[in-house]
C-alpha positions as CSV (number, residue, x, y, z in Angstrom):
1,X,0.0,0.0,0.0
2,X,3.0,2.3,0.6
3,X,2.1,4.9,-2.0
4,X,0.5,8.4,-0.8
5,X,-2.8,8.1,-2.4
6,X,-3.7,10.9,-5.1
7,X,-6.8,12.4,-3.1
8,X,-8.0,15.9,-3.5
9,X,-9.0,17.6,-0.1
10,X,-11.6,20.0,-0.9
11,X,-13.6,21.3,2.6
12,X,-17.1,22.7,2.2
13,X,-16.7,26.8,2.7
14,X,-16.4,26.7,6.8
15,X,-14.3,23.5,7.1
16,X,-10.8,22.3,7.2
17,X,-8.9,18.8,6.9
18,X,-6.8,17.9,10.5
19,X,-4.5,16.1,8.6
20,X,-2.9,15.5,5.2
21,X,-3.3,12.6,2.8
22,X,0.4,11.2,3.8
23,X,0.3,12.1,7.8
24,X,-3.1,9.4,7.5
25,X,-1.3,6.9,5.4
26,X,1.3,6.9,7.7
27,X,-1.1,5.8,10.1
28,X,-3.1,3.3,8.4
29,X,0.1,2.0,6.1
30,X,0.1,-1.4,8.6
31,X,-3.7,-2.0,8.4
32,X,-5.3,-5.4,6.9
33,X,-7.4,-3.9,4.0
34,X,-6.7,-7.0,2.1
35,X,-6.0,-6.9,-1.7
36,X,-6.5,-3.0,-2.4
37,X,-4.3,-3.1,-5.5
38,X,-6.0,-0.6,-7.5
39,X,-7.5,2.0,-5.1
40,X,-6.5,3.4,-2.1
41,X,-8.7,2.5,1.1
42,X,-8.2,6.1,2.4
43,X,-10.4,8.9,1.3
44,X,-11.3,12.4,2.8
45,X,-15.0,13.7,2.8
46,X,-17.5,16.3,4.1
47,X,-20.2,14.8,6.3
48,X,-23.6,15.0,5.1
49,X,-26.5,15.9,7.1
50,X,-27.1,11.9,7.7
51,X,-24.6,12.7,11.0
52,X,-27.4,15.3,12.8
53,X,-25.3,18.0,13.7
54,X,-22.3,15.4,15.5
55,X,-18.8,16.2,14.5
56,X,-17.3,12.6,12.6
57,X,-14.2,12.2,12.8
58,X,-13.2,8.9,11.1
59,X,-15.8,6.3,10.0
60,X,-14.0,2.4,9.3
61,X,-15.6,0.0,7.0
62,X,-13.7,-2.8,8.4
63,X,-11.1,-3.9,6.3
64,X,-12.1,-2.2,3.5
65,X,-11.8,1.2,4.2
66,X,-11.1,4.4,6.1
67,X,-12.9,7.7,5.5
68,X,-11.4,11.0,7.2
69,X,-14.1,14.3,7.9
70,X,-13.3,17.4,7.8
71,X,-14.1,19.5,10.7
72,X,-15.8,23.1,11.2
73,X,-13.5,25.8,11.5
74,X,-14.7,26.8,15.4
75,X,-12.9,23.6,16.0
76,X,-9.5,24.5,17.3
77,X,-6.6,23.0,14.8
78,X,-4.3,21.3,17.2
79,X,-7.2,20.0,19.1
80,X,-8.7,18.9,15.5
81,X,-5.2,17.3,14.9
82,X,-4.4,15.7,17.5
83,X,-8.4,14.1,17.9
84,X,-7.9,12.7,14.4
85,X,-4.9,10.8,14.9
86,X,-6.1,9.2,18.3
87,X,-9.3,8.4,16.4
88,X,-6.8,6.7,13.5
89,X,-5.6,4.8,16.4
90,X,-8.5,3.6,17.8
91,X,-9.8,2.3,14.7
92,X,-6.8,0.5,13.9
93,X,-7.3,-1.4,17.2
94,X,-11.2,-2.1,15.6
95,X,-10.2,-2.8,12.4
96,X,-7.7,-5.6,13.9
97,X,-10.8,-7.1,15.8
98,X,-13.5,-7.0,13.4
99,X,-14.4,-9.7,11.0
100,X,-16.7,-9.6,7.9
101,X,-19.8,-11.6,7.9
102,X,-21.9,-12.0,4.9
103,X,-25.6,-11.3,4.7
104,X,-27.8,-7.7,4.7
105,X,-26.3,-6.3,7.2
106,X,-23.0,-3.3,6.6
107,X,-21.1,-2.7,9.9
108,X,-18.9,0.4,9.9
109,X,-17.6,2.4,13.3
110,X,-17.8,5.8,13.1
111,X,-15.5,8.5,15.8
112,X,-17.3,11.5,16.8
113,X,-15.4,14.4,18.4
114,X,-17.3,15.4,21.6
115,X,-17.3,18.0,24.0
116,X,-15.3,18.7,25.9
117,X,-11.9,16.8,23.9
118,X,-13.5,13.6,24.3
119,X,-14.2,11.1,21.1
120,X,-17.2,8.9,21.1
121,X,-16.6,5.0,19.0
122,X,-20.2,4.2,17.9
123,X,-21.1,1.4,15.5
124,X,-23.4,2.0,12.7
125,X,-25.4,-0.8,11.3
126,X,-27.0,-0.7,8.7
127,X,-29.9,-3.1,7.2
128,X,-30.4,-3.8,3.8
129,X,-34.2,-5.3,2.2
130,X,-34.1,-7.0,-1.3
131,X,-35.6,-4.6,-3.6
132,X,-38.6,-5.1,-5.6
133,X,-38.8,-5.7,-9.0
134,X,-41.0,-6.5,-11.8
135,X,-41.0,-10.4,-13.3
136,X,-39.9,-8.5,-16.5
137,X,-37.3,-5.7,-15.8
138,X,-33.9,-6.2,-15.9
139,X,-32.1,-7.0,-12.6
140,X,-28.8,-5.1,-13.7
141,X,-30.4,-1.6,-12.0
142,X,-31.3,-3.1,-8.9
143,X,-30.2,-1.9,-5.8
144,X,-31.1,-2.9,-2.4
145,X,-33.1,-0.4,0.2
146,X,-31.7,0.7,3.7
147,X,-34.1,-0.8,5.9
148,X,-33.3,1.1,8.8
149,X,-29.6,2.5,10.3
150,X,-29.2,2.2,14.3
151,X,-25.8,3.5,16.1
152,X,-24.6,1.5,19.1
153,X,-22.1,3.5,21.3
154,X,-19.2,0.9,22.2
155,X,-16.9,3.4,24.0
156,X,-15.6,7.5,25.1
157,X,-12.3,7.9,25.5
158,X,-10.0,11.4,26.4
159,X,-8.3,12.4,23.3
């Protein structure tokens, strides 16, 4: 995995990325991702409203991939900083532990930056329903439905 992954950080107006694309793959250069020959398993992203006004930090896809948020700017930057690598480090601990198990169900854990310098590991699961089709449409567009989403705090830790 060794290569720093070509990955353009673009913040919404108001936000700002901790960390760069190498100080990250620094961090997750040891991590079981399995064969990820032809795309990096980092990437950096805005949140969408889908988090209800929480502050994500990092959200794993276990041993598949690692997405990094950026933060509002009223965040302070060391604190921002220094939050996103513990949260790196946690993760790494999850994704060691985690296994994959097939079936409807998507398991990611998600690190929310809380008040006061405190992060919060949840763990989002996510159901998925068969969807419905006619006899005589074609399957190749068919997508399953998110049945429903519930969060599961596991732990808060002191950054």
């Amino acid at each position: 995995m060794g290569e720093i992954p070509q990955v353009r950080l673009q913040p919404r107006k108001g936000r700002y990325f901790p960390i760069t694309g190498a100080q990250a793959l620094a961090i997750i250069d040891t991590w079981d991702f399995g064969d990820r020959s032809e795309k990096s398993p980092l990437s950096f992203a805005n949140p969408d409203a889908g988090f209800h006004k929480r502050k994500p930090l990092v959200q794993l896809y276990p041993r598949n991939d690692v997405r990094v948020f950026s933060l509002p700017d009223e965040v302070d930057r060391t604190l921002g900083k220094s939050a996103i690598v513990r949260a790196l480090h946690l993760c790494a601990l999850l994704n060691m532990k985690a296994t994959r198990k097939p079936g409807a169900v998507c398991r990611s854990f998600i690190v929310y930056l809380e008040e006061p310098a405190m992060l919060s590991v949840v763990e989002r699961r996510t159901q998925y329903r068969p969807s419905q089709y006619r006899a005589t449409g074609k399957l190749s567009g068919v997508k399953p439905r998110i049945g429903k989403t519930e969060e599961v705090e596991l732990e808060t830790v002191a950054i």
